[in-house]
Each structure stands twice: as structure tokens, then as C-alpha cells.
C-alpha positions in Angstrom: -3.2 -21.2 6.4 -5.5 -19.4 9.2 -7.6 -16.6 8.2 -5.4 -13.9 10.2 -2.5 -14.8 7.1 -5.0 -14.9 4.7 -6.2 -11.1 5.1 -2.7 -10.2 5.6 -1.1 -11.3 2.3 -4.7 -10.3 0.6 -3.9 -6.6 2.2 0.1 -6.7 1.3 -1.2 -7.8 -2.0 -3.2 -4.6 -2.5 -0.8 -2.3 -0.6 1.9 -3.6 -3.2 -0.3 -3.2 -6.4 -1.6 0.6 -5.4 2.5 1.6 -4.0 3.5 -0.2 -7.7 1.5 1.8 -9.7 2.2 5.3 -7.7 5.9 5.3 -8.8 5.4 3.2 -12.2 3.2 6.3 -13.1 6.1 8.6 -11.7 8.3 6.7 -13.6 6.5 7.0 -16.8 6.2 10.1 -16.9 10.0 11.1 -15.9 11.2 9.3 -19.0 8.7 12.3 -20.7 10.8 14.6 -18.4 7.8 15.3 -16.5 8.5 16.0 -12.5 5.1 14.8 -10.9 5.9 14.8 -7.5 5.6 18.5 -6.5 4.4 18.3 -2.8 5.9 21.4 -0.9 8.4 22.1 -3.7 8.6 25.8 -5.6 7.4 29.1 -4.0 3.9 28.3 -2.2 1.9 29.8 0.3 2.9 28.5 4.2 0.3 27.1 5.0 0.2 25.3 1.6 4.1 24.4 2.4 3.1 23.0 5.6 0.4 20.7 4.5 2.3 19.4 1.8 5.5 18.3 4.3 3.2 16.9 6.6 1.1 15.1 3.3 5.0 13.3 2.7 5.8 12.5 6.2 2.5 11.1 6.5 2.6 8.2 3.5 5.8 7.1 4.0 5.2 6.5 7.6 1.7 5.2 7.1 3.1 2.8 4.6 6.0 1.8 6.8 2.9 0.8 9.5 1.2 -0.6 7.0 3.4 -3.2 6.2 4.8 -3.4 9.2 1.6 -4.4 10.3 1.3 -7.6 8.2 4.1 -9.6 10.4 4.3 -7.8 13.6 0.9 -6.5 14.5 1.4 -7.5 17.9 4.2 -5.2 18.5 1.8 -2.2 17.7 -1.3 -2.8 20.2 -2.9 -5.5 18.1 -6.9 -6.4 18.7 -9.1 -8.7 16.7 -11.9 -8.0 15.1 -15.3 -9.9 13.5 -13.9 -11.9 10.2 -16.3 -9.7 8.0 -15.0 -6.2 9.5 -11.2 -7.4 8.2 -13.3 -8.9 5.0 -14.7 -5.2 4.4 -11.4 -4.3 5.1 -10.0 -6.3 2.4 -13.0 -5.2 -0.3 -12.3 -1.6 0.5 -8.5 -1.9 -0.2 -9.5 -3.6 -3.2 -11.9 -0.2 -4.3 -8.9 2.0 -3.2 -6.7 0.4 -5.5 -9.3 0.4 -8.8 -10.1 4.1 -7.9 -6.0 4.8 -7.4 -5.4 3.3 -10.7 -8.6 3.9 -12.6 -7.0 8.3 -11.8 -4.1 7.5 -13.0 -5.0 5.7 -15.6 -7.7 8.8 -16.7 -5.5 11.7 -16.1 -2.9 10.6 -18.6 0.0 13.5 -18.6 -1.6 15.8 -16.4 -1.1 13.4 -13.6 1.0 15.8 -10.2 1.4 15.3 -6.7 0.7 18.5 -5.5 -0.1 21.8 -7.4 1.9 24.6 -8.4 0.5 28.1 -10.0 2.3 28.0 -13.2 1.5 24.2 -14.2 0.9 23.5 -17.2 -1.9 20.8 -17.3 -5.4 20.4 -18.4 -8.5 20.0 -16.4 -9.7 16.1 -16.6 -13.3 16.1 -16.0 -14.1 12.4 -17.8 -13.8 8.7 -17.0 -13.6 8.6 -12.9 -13.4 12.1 -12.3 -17.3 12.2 -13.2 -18.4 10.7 -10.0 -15.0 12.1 -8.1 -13.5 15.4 -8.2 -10.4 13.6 -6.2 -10.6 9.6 -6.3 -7.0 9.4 -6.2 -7.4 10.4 -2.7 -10.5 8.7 -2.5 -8.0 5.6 -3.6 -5.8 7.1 -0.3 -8.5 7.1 1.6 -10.0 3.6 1.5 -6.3 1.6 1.4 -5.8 3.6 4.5 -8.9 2.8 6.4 -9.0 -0.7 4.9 -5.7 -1.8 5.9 -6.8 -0.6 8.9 -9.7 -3.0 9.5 -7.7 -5.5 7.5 -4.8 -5.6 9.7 -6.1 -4.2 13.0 -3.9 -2.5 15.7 -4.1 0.7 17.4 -1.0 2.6 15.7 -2.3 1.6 12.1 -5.7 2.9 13.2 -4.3 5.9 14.7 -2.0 6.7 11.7 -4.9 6.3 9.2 -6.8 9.1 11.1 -4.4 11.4 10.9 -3.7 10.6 7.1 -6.8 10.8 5.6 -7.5 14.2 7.9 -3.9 15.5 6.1 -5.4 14.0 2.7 -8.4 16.4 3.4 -6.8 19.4 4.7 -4.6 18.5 1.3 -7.5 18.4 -1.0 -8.9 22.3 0.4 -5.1 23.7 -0.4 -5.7 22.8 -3.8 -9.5 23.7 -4.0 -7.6 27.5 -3.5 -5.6 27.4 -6.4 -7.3 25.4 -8.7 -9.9 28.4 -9.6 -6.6 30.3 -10.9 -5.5 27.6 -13.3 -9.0 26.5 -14.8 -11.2 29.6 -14.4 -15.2 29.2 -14.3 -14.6 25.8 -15.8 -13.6 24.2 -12.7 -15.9 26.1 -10.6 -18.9 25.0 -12.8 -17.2 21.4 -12.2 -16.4 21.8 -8.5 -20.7 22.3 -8.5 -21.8 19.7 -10.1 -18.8 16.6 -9.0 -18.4 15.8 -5.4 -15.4 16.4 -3.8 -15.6 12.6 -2.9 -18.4 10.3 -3.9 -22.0 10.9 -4.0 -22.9 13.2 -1.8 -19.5 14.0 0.4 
């Protein structure tokens, strides 16, 4: 088995596990008769709307590349790069995954895709979100650029740009709404977590 398979099935591995765990959660949770997925559903603002439709579009077409990328890399303007760079790649899908889960794991029943005005969740603050006022998108953010380096060609690289720039734009929607649901509390949180890790 050459090392180009090996980082392949490593990153399929890790795509699997994070894409498993996103709709076991979902699927938990709808047996409580909880509706997680809320992305551009019920009256939002445009803009909000917007984000949201482009948010969907964007993960199911970056995980179609993703894959796709495992078998037929050379169809999308495949390159090679230094066995450590698709090594990193690898560890970072790894982190992705741990961070994806460790969220889900941590938030419990307050778990959404998406956030709606008259939600009725608490404010998680313990566990992951310590360090991380988002590290499921952090999670996002790291399979994306990881499979990326993992499995390199120029429309995975491209498409990871533009979905961890959506993830961002994403992550400010809900910074505007979020004041309404928690109050000081998750301003006096949003100044003392980072938005990301450390210091981003």
C-alpha cells in the first residue's frame, strides 16, 4: 500500500467518523422530538437567511469533494505535496473530529444547527466551550483544511476557502442574536472565551 492510499483511507476514515456523528446526534435527538437542524428555516433576518442557504450548499458540496477526492483526485487538478504537509493534514482531521465530537458530546440537548429567536436552550459554557466559544466549527474548520492537505487538489482547496469563510460569516450571524437569548451572561462569556482558540 503506497503512502498516497494510506492518507486517503486515514482522511475517509476521519471524514466518516465526524459526518457519523453529525446525524447520529441529529438522530438522537429527533427520537426526543427535537428538530436540530434549523439553518435558514423560520422567520430570520435576510441576510441571516442568506448565510444559512449558502452554510447548507456549502457542506454538502464540500463533502461530495471531499470524498470524491479520495479516488479521483486527479480529475479535480491534483498536485502533490511533502509527506509531512498530508501527515499534518491527517493530524488536523484527527483534532477536527475530537473537537466536533468532544461539542456534541458537551452541549447535550441544546445541541442546533443554526439559531432561532425563540429557542429554547441553555448557554453551555463548560467542558470544550471553555477554551472555544464555537469548536464545533472549529471541528469544521480543521476537517476542511485538513482534508485539504490530506488529499490535495485545487477544487478541494478552493472549496475549503470558501467554507470555512461561510463558517465565519456563520459564526458573526449568530454572535447578533445570541445577546437576545442569554443576556449579559453571554456577553461576559463572549469576553473572556475566544471565538476560536487562544487568541483568534
Amino acid at each position: 500500500m503506497n503512502n498516497l492510499m494510506v492518507f486517503n483511507i486515514a482522511a475517509v476514515f476521519c471524514m466518516t467518523l465526524f459526518y457519523l456523528a453529525y446525524f447520529y446526534k441529529q438522530f438522537r435527538l429527533a427520537q426526543q422530538g427535537i428538530r436540530t437542524n434549523r439553518l435558514a428555516r423560520g422567520p430570520k433576518p435576510t441576510r441571516t437567511k442568506r448565510v444559512e442557504t449558502a452554510l447548507v450548499a456549502a457542506t454538502y458540496i464540500m463533502a461530495v469533494i471531499q470524498y470524491a477526492s479520495a479516488g479521483l483526485s486527479g480529475y479535480l487538478g491534483g498536485f502533490s505535496l511533502p509527506k509531512d504537509v498530508r501527515s499534518t493534514g491527517v493530524f488536523l482531521m484527527v483534532i477536527g473530529v475530537a473537537f466536533f465530537i468532544a461539542a456534541l458530546i458537551t452541549m447535550r440537548d441544546n445541541w442546533r444547527a443554526g439559531v432561532e429567536e425563540n429557542q429554547q436552550t441553555a448557554m453551555v459554557v463548560q467542558g470544550v466551550y471553555r477554551i472555544s466559544r464555537n469548536p464545533a466549527f472549529v471541528g469544521f474548520d480543521l476537517l476542511y483544511l485538513g482534508s485539504a492537505l490530506a488529499m490535495p487538489n485545487i477544487v478541494i482547496c478552493l472549496a475549503a476557502i470558501c467554507c470555512i469563510l461561510i463558517l465565519h460569516q456563520q459564526i458573526l450571524e449568530e454572535e447578533k442574536l445570541l445577546p437576545s437569548l442569554f443576556g449579559p451572561a453571554y456577553l461576559d462569556y463572549k469576553k473572556h472565551t475566544p471565538r476560536y482558540i487562544l487568541f483568534l
